[in-house]
SEFIDO-84360 format. One record per residue (C-alpha): residue number from 1; x, y, z. Coordinates in steps of 0.1 Angstrom, whole numbers, plus 2048, in hexadecimal, padded with zeros to 3 digits. Layout:
% residues N
+-----+-----+-----+-----+
: num :  px :  py :  pz :
+-----+-----+-----+-----+
: NUM :   X :   Y :   Z :
...
+-----+-----+-----+-----+
This chain:
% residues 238
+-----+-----+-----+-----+
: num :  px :  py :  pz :
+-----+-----+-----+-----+
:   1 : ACB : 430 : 258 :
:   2 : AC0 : 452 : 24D :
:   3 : AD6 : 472 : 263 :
:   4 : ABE : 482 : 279 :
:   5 : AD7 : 499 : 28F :
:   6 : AE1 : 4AF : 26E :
:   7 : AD2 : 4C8 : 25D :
:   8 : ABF : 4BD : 23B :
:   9 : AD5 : 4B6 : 21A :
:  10 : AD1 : 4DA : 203 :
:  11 : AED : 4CC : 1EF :
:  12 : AFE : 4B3 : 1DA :
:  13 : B1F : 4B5 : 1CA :
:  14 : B29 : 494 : 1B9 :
:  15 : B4A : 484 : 1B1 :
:  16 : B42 : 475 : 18A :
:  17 : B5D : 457 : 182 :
:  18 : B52 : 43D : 19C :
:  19 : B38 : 44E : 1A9 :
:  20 : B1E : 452 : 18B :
:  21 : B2E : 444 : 16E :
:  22 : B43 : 426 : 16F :
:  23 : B6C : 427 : 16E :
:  24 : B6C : 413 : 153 :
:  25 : B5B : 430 : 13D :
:  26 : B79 : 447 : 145 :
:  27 : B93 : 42D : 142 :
:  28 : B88 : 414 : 123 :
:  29 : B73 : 42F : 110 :
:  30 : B80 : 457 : 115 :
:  31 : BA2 : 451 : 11B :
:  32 : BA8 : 43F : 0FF :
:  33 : B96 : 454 : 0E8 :
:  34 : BA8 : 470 : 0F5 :
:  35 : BCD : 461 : 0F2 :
:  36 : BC6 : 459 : 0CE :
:  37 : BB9 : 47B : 0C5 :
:  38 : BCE : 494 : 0D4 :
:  39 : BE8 : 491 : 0BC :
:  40 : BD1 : 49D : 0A1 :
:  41 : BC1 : 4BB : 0BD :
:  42 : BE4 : 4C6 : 0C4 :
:  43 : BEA : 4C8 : 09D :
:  44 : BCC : 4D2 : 08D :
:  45 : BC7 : 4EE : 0A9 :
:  46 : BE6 : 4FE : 0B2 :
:  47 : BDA : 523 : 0AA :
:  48 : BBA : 51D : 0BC :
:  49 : BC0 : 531 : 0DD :
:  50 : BAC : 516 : 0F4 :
:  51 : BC6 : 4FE : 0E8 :
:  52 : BE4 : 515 : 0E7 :
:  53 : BDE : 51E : 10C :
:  54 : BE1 : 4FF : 115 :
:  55 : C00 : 4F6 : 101 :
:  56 : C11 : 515 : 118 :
:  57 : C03 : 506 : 139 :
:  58 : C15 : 4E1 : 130 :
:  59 : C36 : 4FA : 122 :
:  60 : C33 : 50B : 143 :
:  61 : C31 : 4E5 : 156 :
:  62 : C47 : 4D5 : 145 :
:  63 : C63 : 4EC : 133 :
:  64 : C77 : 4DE : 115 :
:  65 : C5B : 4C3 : 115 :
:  66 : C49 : 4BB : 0F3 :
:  67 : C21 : 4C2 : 0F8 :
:  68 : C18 : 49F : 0EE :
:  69 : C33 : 48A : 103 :
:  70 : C2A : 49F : 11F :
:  71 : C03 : 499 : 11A :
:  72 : C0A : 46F : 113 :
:  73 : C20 : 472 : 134 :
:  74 : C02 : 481 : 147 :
:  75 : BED : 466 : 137 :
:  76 : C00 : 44B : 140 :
:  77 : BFE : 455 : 165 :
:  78 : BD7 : 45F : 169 :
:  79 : BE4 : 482 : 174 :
:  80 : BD0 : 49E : 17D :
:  81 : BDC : 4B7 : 16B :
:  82 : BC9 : 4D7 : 15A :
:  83 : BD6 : 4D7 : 13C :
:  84 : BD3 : 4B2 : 132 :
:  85 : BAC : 4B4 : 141 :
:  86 : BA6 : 4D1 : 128 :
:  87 : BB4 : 4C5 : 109 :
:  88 : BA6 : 4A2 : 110 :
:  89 : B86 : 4B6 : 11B :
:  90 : B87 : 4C4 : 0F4 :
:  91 : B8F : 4A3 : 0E2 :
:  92 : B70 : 494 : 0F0 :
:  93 : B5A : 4B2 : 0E9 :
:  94 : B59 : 4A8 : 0C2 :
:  95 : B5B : 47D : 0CC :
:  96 : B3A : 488 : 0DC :
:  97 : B2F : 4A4 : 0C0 :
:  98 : B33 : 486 : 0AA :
:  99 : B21 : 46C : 0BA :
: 100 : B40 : 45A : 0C3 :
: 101 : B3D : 457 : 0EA :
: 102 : B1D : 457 : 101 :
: 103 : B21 : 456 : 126 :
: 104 : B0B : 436 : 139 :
: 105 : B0A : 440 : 15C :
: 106 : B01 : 425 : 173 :
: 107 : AE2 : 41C : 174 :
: 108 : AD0 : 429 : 196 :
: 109 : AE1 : 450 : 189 :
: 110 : ACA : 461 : 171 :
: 111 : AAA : 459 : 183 :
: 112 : AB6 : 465 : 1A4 :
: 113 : AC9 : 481 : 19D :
: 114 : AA5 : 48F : 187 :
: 115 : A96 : 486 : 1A3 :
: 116 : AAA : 49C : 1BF :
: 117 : AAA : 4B8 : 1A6 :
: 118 : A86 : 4B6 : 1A2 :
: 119 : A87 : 4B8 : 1CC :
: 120 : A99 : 4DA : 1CA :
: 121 : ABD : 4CC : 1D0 :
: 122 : ADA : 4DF : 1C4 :
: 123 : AED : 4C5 : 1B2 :
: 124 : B13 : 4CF : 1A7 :
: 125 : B30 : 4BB : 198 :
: 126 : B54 : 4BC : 1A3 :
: 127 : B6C : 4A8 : 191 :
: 128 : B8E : 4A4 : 183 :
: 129 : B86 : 4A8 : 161 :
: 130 : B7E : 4C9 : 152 :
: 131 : B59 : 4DB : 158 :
: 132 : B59 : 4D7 : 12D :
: 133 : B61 : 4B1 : 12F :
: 134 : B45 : 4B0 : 14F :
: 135 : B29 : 4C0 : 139 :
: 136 : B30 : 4A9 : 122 :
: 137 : B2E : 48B : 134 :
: 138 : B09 : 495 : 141 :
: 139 : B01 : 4A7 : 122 :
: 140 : B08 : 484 : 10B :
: 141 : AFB : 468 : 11E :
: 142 : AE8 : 447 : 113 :
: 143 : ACD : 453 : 124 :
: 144 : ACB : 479 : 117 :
: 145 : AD7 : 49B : 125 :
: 146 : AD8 : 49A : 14D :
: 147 : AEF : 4BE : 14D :
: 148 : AD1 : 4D2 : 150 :
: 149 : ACC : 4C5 : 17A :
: 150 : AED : 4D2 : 182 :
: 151 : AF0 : 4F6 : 190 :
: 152 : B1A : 4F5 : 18E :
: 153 : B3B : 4E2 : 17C :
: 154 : B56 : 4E1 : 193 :
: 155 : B7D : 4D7 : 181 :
: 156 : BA0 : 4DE : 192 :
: 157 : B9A : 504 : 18A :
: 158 : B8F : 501 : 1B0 :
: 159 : BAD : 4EC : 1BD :
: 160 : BB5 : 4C9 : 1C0 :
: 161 : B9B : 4AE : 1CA :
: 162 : BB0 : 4A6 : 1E8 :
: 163 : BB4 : 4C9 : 1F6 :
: 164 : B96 : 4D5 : 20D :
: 165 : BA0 : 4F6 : 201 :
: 166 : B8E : 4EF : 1DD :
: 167 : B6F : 4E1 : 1F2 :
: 168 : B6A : 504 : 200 :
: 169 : B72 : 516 : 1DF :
: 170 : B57 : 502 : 1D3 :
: 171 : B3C : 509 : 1F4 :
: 172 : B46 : 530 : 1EE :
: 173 : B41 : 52E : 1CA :
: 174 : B1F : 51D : 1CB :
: 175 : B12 : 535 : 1E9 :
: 176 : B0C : 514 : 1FE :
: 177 : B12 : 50B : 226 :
: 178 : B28 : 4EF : 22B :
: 179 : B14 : 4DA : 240 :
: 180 : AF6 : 4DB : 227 :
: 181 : B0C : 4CB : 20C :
: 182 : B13 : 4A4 : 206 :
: 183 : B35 : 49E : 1F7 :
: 184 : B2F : 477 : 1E1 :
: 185 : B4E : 466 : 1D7 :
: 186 : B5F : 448 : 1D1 :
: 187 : B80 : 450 : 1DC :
: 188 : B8C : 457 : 204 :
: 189 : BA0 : 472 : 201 :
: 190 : B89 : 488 : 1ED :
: 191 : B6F : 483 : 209 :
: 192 : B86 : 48C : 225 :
: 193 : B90 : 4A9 : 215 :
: 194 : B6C : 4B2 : 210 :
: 195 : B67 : 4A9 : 239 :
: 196 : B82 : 4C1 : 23F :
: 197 : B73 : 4DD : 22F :
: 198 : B52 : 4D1 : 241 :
: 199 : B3A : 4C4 : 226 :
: 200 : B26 : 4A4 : 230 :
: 201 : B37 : 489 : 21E :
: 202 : B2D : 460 : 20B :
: 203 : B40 : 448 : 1F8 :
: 204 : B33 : 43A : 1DD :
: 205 : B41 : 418 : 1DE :
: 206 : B33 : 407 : 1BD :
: 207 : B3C : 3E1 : 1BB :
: 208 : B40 : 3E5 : 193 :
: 209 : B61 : 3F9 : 19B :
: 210 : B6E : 3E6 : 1B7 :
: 211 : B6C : 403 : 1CD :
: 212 : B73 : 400 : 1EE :
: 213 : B66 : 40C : 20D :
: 214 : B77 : 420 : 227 :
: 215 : B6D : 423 : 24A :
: 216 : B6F : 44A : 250 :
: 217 : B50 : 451 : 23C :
: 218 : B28 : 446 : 235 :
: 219 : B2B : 42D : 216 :
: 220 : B0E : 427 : 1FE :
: 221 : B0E : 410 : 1DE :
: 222 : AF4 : 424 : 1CC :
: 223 : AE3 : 449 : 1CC :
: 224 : AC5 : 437 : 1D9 :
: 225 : AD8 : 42A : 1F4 :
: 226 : AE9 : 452 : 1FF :
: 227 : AC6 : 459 : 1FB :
: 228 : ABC : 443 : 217 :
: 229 : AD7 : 44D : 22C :
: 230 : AD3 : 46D : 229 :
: 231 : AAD : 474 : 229 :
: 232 : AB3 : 480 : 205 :
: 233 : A90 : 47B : 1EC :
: 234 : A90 : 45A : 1DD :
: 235 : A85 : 44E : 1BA :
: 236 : A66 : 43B : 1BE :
: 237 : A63 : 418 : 1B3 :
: 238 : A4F : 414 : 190 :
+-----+-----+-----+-----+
């Protein structure tokens, strides 16, 4: 049922793995990708001061550590750490460049994401992986470049996912009210800390992951369903 007692949506800031492009994208296809080319990144590029910056931030985290253990060791755990985001962030700038990886969101994403742009929604992304590795998810999918309907990139520059503190970072940043912005995400935690901070929140439960659903928060299998529930502008059926 669509929220009546709440001011109108003015903003969307969306979660990506889970939420608009399956896991198994991140998991099967990037990371992969990344773990085999790194080796050659941290080789190749050692005088390049992106990459050298980086190798001080994993020196500074892990002292006495060799760049590359440290970076497999990150790997291995699906941390979320800055460093590993960037230089994985970099790797996957040329598989793109080269025609290597395109993203394939799920299915009901493209058409309604155009389609609240075209409505005058601010749509903004805030994930784990680096604003770089964001734009080129959007910017290098099967069905063309969606970066362009996005006003902002959001990484861990702004704090942790699970930290309301990043959520109003971000609401500061992007000049918004926190009641006028919806918060989608797969994961619980995310969207309390979102809550917290006072944004309107939605998980995106999408059977193709196995998500499930918590009980704290609206849940919605598709755009077109927060849409719905949210009075949001819906894509029109051909």
């Amino acid at each position: 049922m669509t929220q009546t007692t709440q001011p109108p949506v003015r903003a969307v800031l969306l979660d990506i793995e889970g939420t608009t492009l399956p896991v198994s994208f991140v998991h099967d296809t990037l990371f992969p990708y990344a773990r085999k080319a790194l080796p050659a990144l941290l080789r190749d590029r050692a005088d390049d001061p992106a990459v050298r910056s980086q190798l001080e931030e994993i020196a500074r985290l892990a002292p006495g550590v060799p760049p590359l253990r440290q970076l497999e060791c990150w790997m291995d755990s699906d941390a979320k750490i800055a460093p590993l985001k960037a230089l994985q962030g970099m790797v996957w700038a040329q598989g793109y460049a080269d025609g290597v990886l395109k993203a394939t969101l799920f299915p009901d994403v493209v058409p309604t994401l155009r389609c609240w742009a075209a409505a005058g929604l601010a749509l903004a992304v805030y994930s784990s992986g680096s604003v770089a590795a964001q734009k080129l998810i959007y910017g290098h999918t099967t069905e063309g470049d969606l970066s362009s309907v996005f006003v902002g990139f959001y990484d861990l520059q702004m704090g942790g996912k699970r930290d309301a503190e990043s959520y109003r970072r971000i609401v500061q940043d992007a000049q918004w009210t926190p009641g006028d912005v919806l918060f989608l995400s797969d994961v619980v935690a995310e969207l309390d800390a979102a809550a917290q901070a006072g944004l309107r929140t939605c998980q995106i439960v999408r059977p193709a992951d196995g998500t499930q659903p918590g009980t704290t928060h609206p849940v919605a299998a598709t755009l077109a369903e927060v849409a719905d529930r949210f009075g949001l502008p819906r894509v029109e059926a051909a």
